[in-house]
C-alpha positions, -999 to 999 in steps of 0.1 A, spaced: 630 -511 -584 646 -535 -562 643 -575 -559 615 -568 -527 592 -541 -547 591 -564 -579 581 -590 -560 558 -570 -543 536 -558 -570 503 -572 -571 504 -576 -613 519 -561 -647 526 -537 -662 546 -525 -630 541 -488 -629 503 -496 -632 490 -527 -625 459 -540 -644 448 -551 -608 451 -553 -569 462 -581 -548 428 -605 -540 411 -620 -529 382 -597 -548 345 -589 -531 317 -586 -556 282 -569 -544 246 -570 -565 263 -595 -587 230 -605 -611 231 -639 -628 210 -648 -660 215 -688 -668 198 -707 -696 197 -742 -687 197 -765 -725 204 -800 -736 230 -798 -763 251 -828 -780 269 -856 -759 298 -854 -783 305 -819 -786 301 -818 -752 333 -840 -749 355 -826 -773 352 -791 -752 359 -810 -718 399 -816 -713 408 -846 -699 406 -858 -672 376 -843 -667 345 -860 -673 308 -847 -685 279 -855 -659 262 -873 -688 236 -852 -679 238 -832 -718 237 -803 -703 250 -766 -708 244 -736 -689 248 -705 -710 251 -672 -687 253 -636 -686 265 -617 -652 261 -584 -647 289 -571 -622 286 -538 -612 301 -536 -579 334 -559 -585 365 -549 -557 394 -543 -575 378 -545 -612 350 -520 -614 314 -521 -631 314 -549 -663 292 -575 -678 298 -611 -687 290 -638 -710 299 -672 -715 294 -709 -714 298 -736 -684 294 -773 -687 286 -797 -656 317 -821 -652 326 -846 -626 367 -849 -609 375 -881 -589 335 -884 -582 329 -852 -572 302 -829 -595 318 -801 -605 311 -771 -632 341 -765 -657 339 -728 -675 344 -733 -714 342 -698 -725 337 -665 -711 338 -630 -727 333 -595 -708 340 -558 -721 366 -546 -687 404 -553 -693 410 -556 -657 392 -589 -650 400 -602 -683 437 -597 -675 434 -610 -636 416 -639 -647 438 -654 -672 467 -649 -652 452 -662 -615 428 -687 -619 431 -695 -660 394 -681 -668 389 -686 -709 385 -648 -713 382 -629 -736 371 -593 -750 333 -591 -758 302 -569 -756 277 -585 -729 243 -569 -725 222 -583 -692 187 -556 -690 151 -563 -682 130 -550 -711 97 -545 -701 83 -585 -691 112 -600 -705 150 -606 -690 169 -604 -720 206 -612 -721 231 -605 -756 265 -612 -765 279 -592 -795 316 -598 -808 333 -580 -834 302 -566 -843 279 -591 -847 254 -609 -823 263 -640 -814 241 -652 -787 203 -639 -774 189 -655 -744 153 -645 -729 135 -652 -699 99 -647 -684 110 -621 -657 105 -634 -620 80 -664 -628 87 -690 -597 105 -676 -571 132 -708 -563 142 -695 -522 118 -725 -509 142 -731 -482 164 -701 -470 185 -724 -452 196 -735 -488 196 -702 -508 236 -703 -511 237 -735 -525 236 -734 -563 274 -709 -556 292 -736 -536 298 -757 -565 333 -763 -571 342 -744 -601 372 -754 -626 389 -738 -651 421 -749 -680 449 -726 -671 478 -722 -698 504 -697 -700 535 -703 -726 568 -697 -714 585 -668 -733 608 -700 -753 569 -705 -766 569 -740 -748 539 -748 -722 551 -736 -691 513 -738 -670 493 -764 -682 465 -771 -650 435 -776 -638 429 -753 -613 394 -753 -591 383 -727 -568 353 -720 -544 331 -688 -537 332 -680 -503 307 -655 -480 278 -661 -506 247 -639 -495 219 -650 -525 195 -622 -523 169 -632 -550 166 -663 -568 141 -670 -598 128 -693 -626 112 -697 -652 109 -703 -691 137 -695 -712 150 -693 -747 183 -692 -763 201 -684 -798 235 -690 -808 253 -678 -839 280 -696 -853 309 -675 -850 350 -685 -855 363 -660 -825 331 -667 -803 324 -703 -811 292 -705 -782 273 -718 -811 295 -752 -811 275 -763 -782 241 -768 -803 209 -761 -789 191 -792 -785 167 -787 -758 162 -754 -739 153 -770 -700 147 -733 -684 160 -703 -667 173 -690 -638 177 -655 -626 195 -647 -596 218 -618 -576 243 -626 -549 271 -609 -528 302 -630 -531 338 -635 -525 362 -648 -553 395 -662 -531 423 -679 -543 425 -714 -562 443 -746 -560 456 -767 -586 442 -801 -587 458 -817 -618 486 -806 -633 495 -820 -673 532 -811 -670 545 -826 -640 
């Protein structure tokens, strides 16, 4: 290969990359979010600095069911996102996230320094109920449930999209091969051509298992507020860094 077609390839390994060149079109993409109130000080030894928790106490625990995902194919997600605030602005920084599809996993990490990793997600409707699961290593570590299309929350079309256009922010950190830091960011990001097709509440209920390779249970159930249930056609671009912890 020469100098041009290395730098040419969209990812590794070279002679098949785990994914294309973004940025990456999701359709039918089906959100299940349990709103709770957990404990002010775990809540701020998750958040890196300088990051700051709303104060608000609250965590939203979601699954995503994906099955239309450009680039990445059909998978399911799980995982755990905790309302922040950056030079005044409210943002939502992603703590955990785990997903059974190596693609996405892989792409993730490497782009935008999503905290993925390899799980078993289950997002279904079971008769009444919306009923989310996260199993790792063989064992059940989260169960989330939700009365299935209660209040329908589309009041005002002309604000369906807004819940997506948060700005989302992750902790990026890849070692250099000398095993020193060599990312160490803050990088945010912003879904663009958001099309909310559904949007739904309604009362909720959440478990979490203590577990030392899916620690979701760290972020103790205090007070479960509700749920929401949603599905939305998206794009997921590129990021920017906004702070960066080596320079």
């Amino acid at each position: 290969m020469t100098p041009d077609e290395i730098l040419s390839l969209p990812s590794m390994p070279p002679g098949n990359p785990s994914y294309p060149t973004g940025p990456y079109r999701f359709l039918d993409r089906e959100y299940f979010i349990v709103v709770y109130e957990s404990d002010p000080d775990a809540i701020r030894r998750m958040v890196p600095e300088p990051l700051e928790p709303d104060g608000s106490n609250q965590v939203f625990y979601e699954w995503i069911n994906m099955p239309d995902s450009s680039g990445f194919g059909s998978y399911q997600e799980s995982g755990v996102v905790i309302p922040c605030r950056f030079l005044g602005e409210d943002v939502n920084y992603t703590a955990m996230m785990f997903l059974n599809d190596e693609p996405p996993i892989s792409a993730g990490r490497e782009i935008w320094g999503f905290p993925k990793r390899w799980g078993e997600p289950r997002l279904t409707v079971e008769t009444d109920t919306l009923t989310g699961t996260l199993d790792y290593a063989g064992q059940t570590v989260a169960m989330g449930t939700m009365a299935y299309k209660h209040e329908n929350l589309i009041k005002d079309p002309a604000r369906r999209n807004e819940s997506l256009k948060k700005t989302q922010v992750n902790l990026k950190l890849l070692p250099c091969v000398s095993g020193e830091p060599l990312v160490a960011q803050l990088v945010a990001y912003n879904l663009t051509e958001i099309d909310v097709t559904f949007n739904y509440g309604g009362p909720a209920r959440l478990h979490l298992v203590p577990h030392v390779n899916a620690p979701v249970a760290d972020l103790p159930v205090k007070r479960v507020i509700g749920g929401r249930h949603f599905k939305a056609d998206l794009t997921l671009p590129f990021g920017r860094v906004i702070h960066d912890y080596l320079a």
